[in-house]
PDBQT receptor file of N, H, CA, C and O in Angstrom, charges set to zero:
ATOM      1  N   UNK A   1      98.754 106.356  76.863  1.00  0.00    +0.000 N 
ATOM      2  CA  UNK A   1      97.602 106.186  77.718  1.00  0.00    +0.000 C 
ATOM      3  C   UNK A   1      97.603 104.796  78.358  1.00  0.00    +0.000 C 
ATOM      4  O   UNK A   1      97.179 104.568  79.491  1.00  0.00    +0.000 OA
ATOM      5  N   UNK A   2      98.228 103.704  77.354  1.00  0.00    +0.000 N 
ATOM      6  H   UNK A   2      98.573 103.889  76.434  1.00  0.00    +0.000 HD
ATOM      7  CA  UNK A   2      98.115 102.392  78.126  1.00  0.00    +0.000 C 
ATOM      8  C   UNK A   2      98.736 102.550  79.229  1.00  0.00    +0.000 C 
ATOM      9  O   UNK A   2      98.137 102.266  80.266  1.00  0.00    +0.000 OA
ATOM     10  N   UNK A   3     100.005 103.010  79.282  1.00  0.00    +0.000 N 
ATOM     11  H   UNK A   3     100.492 103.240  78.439  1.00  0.00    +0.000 HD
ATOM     12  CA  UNK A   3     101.342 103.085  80.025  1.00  0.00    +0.000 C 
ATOM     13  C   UNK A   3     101.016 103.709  81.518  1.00  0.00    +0.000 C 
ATOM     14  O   UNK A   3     101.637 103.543  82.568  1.00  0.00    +0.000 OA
ATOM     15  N   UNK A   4      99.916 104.426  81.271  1.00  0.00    +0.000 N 
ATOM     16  H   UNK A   4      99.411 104.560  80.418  1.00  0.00    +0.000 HD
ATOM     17  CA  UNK A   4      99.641 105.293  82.388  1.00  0.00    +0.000 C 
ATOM     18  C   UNK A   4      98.825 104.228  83.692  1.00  0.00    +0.000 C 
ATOM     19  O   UNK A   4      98.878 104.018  84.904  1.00  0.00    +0.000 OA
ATOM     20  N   UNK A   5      97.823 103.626  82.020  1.00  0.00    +0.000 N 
ATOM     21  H   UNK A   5      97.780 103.797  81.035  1.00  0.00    +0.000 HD
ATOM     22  CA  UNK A   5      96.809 103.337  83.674  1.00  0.00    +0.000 C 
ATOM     23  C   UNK A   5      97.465 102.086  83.617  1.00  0.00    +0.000 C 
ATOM     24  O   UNK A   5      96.706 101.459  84.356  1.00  0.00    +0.000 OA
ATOM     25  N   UNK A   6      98.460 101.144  83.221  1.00  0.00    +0.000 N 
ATOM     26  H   UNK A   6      99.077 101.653  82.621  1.00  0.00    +0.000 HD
ATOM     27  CA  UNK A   6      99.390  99.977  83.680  1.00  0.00    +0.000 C 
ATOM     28  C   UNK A   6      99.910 100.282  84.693  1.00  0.00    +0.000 C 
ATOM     29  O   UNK A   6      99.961  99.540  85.673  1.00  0.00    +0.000 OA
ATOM     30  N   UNK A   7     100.418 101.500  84.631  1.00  0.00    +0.000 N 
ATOM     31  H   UNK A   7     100.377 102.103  83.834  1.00  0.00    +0.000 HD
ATOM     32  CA  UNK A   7     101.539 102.132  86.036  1.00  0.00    +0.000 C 
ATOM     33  C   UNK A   7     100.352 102.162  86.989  1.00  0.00    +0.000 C 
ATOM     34  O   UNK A   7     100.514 101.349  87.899  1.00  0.00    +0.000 OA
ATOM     35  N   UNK A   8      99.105 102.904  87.076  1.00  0.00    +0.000 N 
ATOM     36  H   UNK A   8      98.973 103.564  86.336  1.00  0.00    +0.000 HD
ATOM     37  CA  UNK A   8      98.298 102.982  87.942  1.00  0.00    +0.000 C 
ATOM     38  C   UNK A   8      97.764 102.008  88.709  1.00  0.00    +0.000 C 
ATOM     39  O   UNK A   8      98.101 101.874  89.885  1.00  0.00    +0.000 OA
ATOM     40  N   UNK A   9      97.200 101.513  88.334  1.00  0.00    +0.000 N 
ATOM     41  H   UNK A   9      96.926 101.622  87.378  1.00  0.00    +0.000 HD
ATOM     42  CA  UNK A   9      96.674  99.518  88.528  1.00  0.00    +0.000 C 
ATOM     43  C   UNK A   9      98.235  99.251  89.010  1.00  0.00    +0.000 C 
ATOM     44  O   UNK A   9      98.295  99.075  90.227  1.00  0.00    +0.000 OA
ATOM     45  N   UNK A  10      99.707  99.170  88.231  1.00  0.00    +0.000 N 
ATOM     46  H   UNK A  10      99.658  99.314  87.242  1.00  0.00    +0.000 HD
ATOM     47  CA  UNK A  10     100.451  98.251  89.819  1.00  0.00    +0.000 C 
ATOM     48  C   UNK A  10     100.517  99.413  90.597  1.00  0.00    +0.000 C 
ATOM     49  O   UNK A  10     101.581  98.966  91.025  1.00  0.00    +0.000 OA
ATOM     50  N   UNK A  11     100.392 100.533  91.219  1.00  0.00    +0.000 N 
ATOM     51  H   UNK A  11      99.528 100.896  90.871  1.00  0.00    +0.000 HD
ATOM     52  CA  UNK A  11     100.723 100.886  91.909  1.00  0.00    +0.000 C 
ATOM     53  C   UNK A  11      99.531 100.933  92.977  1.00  0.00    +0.000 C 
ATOM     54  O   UNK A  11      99.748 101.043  94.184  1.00  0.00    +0.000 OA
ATOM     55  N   UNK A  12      98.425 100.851  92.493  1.00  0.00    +0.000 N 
ATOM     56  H   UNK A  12      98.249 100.761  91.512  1.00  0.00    +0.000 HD
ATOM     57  CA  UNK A  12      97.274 100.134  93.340  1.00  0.00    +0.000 C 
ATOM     58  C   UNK A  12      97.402  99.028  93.994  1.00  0.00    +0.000 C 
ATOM     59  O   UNK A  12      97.271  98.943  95.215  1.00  0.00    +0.000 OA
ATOM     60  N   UNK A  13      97.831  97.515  92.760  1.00  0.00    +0.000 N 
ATOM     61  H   UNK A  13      97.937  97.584  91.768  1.00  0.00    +0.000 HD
ATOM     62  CA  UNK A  13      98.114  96.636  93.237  1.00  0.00    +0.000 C 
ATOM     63  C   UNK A  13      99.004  96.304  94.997  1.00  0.00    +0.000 C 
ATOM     64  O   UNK A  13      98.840  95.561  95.965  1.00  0.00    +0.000 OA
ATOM     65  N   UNK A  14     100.184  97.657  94.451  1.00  0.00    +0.000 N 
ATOM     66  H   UNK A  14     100.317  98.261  93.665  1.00  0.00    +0.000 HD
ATOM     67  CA  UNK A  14     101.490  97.238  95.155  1.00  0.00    +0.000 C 
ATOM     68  C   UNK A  14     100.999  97.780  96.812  1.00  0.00    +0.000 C 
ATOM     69  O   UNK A  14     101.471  97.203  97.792  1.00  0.00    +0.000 OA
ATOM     70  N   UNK A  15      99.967  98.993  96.973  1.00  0.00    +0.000 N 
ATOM     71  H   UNK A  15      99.584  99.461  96.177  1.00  0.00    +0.000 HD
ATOM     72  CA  UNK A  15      99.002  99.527  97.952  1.00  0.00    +0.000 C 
ATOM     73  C   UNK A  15      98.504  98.577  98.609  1.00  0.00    +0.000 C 
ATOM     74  O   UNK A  15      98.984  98.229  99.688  1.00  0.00    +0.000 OA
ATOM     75  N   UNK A  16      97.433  97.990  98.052  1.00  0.00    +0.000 N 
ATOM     76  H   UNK A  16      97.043  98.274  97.176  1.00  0.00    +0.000 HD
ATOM     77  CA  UNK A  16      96.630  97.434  98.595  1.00  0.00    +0.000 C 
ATOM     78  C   UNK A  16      96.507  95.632  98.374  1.00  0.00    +0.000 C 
ATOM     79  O   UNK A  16      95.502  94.974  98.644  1.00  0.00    +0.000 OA
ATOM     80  N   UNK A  17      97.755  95.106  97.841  1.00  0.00    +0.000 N 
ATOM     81  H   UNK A  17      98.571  95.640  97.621  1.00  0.00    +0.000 HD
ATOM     82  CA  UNK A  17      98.213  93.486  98.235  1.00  0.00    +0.000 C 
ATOM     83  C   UNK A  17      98.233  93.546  99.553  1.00  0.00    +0.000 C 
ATOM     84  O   UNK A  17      97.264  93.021 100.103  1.00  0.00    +0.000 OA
ATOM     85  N   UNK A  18      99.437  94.260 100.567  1.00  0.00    +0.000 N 
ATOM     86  H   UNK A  18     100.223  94.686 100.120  1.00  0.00    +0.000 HD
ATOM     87  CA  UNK A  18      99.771  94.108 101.838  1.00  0.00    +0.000 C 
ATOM     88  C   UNK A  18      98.657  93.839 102.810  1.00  0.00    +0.000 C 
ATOM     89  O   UNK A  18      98.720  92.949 103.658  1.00  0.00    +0.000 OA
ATOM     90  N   UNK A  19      97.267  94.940 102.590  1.00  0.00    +0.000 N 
ATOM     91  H   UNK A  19      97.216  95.663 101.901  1.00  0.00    +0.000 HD
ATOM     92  CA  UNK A  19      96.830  95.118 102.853  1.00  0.00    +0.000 C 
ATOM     93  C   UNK A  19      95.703  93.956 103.313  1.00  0.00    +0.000 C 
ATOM     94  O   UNK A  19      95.253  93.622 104.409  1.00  0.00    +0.000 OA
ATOM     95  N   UNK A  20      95.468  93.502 101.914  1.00  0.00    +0.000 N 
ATOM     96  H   UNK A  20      95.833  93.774 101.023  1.00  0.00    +0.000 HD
ATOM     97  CA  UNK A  20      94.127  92.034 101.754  1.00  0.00    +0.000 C 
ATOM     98  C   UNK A  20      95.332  90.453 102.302  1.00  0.00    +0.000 C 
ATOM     99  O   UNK A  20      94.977  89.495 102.988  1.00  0.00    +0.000 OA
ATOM    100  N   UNK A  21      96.432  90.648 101.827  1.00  0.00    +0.000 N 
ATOM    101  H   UNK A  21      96.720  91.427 101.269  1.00  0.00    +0.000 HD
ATOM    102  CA  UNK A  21      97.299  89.769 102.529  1.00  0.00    +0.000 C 
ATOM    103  C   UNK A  21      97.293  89.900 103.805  1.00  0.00    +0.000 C 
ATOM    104  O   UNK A  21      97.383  88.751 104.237  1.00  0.00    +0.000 OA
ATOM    105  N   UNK A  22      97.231  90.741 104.812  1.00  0.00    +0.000 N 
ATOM    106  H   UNK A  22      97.158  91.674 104.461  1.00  0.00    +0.000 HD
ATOM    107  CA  UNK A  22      97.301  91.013 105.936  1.00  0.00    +0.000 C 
ATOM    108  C   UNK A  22      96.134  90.017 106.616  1.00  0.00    +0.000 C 
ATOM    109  O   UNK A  22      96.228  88.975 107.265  1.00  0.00    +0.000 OA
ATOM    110  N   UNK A  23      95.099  90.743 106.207  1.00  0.00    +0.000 N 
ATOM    111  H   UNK A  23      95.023  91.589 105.679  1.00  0.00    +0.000 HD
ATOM    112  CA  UNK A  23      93.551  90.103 106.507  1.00  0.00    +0.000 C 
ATOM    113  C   UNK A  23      93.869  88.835 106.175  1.00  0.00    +0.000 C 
ATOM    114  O   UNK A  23      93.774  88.053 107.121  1.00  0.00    +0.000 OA
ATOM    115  N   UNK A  24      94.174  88.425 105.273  1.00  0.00    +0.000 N 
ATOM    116  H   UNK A  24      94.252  89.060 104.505  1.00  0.00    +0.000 HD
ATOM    117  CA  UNK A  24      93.730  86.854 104.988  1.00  0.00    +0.000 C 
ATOM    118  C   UNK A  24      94.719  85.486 106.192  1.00  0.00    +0.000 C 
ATOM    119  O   UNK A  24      94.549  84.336 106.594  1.00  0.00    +0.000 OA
ATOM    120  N   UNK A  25      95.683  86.550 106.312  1.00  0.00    +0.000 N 
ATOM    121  H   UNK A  25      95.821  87.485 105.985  1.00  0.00    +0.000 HD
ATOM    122  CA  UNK A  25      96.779  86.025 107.631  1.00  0.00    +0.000 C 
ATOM    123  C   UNK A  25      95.772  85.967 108.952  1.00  0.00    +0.000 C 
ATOM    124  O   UNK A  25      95.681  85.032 109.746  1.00  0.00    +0.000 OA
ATOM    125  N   UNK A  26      95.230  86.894 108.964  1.00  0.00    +0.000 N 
ATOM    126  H   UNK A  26      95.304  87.654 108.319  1.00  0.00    +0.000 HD
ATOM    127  CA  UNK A  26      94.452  87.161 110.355  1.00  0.00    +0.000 C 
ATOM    128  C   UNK A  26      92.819  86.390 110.822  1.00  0.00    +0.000 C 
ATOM    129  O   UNK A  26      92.118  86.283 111.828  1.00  0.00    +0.000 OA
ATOM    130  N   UNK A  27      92.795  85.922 109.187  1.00  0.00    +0.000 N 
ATOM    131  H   UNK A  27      93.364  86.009 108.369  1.00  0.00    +0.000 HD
ATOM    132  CA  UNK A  27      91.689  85.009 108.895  1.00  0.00    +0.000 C 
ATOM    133  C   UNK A  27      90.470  85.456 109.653  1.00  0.00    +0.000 C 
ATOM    134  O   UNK A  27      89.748  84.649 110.240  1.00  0.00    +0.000 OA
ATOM    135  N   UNK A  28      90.243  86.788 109.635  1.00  0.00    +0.000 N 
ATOM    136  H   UNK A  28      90.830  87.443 109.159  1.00  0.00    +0.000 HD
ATOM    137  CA  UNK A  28      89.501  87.589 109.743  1.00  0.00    +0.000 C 
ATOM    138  C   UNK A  28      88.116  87.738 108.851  1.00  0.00    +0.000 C 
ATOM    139  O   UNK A  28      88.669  88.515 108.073  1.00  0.00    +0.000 OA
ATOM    140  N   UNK A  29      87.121  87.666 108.451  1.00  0.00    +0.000 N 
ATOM    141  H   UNK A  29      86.671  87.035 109.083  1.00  0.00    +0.000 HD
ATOM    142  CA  UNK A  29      85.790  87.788 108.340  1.00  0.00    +0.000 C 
ATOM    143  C   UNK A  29      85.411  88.898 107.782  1.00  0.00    +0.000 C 
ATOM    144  O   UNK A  29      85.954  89.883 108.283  1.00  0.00    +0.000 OA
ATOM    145  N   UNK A  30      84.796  89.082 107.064  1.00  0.00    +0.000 N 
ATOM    146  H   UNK A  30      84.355  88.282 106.657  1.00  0.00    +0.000 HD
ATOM    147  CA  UNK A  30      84.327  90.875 106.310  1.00  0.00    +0.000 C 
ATOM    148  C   UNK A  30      83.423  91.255 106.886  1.00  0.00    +0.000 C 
ATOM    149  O   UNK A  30      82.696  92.118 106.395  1.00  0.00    +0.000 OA
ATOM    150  N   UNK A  31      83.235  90.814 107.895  1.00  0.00    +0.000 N 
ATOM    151  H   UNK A  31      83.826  90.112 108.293  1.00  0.00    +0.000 HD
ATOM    152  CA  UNK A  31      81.740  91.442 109.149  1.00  0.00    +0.000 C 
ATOM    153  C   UNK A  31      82.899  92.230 109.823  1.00  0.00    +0.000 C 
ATOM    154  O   UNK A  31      83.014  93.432 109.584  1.00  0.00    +0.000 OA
ATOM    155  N   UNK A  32      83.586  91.723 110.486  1.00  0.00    +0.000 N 
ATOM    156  H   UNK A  32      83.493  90.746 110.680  1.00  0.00    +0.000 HD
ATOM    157  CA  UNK A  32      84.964  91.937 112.144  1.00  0.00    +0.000 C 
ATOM    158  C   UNK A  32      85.329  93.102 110.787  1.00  0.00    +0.000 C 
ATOM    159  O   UNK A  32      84.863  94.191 111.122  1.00  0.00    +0.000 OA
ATOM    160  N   UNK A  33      85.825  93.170 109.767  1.00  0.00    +0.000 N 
ATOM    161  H   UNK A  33      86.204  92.286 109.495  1.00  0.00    +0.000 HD
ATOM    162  CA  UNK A  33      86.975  94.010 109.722  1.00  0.00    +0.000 C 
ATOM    163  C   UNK A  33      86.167  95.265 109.054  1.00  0.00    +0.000 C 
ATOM    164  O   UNK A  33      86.773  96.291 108.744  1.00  0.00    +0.000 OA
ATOM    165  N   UNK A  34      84.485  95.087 108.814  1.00  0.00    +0.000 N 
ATOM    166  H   UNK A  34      83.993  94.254 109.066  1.00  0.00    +0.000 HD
ATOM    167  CA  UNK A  34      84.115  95.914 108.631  1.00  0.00    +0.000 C 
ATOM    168  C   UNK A  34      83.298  96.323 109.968  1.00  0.00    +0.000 C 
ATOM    169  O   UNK A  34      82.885  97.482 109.910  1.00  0.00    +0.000 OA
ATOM    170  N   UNK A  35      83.021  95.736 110.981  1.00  0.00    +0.000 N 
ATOM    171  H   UNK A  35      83.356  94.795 111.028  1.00  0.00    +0.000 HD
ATOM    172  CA  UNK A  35      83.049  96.403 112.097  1.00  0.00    +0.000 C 
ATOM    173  C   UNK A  35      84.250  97.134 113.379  1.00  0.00    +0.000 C 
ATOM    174  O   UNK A  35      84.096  97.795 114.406  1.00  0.00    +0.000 OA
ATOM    175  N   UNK A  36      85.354  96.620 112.684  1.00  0.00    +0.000 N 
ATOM    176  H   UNK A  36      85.479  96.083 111.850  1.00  0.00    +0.000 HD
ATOM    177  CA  UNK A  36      86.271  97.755 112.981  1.00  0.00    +0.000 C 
ATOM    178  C   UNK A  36      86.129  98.800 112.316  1.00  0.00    +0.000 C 
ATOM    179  O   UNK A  36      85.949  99.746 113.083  1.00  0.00    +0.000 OA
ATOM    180  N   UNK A  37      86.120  99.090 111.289  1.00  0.00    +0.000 N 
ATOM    181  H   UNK A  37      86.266  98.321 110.666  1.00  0.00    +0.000 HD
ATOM    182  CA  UNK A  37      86.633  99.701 110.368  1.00  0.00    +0.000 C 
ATOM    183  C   UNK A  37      85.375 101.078 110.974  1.00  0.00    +0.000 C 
ATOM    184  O   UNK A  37      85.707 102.241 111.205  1.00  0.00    +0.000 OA
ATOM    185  N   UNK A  38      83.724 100.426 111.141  1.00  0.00    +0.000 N 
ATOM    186  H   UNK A  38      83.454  99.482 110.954  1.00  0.00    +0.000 HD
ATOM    187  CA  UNK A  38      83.084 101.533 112.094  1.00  0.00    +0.000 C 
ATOM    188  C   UNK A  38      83.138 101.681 113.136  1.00  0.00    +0.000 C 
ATOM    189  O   UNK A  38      82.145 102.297 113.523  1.00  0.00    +0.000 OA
ATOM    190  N   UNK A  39      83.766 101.457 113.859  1.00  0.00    +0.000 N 
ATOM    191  H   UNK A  39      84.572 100.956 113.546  1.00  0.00    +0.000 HD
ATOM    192  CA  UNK A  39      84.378 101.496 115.443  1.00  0.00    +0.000 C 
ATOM    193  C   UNK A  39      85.246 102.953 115.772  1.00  0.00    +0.000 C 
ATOM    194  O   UNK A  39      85.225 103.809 116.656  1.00  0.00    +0.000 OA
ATOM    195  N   UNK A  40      86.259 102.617 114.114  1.00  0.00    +0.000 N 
ATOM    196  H   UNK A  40      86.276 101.922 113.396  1.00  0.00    +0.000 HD
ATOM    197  CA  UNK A  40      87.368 103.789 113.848  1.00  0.00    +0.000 C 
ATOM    198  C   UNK A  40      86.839 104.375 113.558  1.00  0.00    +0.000 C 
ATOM    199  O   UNK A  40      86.612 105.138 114.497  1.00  0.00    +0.000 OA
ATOM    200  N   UNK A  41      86.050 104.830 112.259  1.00  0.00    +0.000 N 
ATOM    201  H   UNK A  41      86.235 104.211 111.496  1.00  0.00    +0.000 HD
ATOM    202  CA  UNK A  41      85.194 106.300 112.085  1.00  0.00    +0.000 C 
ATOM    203  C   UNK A  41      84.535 106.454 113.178  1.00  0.00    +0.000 C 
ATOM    204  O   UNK A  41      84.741 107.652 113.372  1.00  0.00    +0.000 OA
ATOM    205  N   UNK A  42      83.950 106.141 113.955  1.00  0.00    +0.000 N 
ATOM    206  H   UNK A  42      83.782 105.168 113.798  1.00  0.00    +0.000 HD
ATOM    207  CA  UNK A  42      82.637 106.437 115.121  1.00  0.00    +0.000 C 
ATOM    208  C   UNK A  42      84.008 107.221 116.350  1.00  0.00    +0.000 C 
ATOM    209  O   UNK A  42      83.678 107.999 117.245  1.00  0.00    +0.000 OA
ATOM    210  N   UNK A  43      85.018 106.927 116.181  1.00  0.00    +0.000 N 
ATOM    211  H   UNK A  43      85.286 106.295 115.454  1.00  0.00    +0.000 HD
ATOM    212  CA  UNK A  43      86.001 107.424 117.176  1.00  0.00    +0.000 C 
ATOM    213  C   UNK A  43      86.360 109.204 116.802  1.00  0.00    +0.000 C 
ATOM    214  O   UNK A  43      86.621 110.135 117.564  1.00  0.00    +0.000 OA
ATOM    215  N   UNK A  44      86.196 109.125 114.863  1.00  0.00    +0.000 N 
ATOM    216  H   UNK A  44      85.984 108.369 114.244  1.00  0.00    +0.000 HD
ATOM    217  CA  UNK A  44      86.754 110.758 114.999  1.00  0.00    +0.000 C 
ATOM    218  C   UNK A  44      85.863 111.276 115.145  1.00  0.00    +0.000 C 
ATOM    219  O   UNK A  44      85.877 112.499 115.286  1.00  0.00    +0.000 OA
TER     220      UNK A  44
C-alpha cells in the first residue's frame, strides 16, 4: 500500500512540476492564470 501511493504522488509530482514551473517562468499571478483558465471554459 505504501508503494502504491509513493508511485502515485511521483507521478503527480512528475505531471504537474512542468506545469507550476512553467507559471513561475512566466511570472504570472493567480488572478491572470485563473482568468485564463475562465476564458477557456467560457469558450467550450
Amino acid at each position: 500500500m505504501v508503494a502504491v501511493f509513493l508511485g502515485a504522488w511521483a507521478v503527480f509530482g512528475f505531471v504537474t512540476a512542468p506545469i507550476v514551473l512553467r507559471r513561475m517562468a512566466r511570472r504570472e499571478s493567480g488572478s491572470r492564470v485563473a482568468a485564463r483558465k475562465d476564458k477557456a471554459i467560457q469558450q467550450w
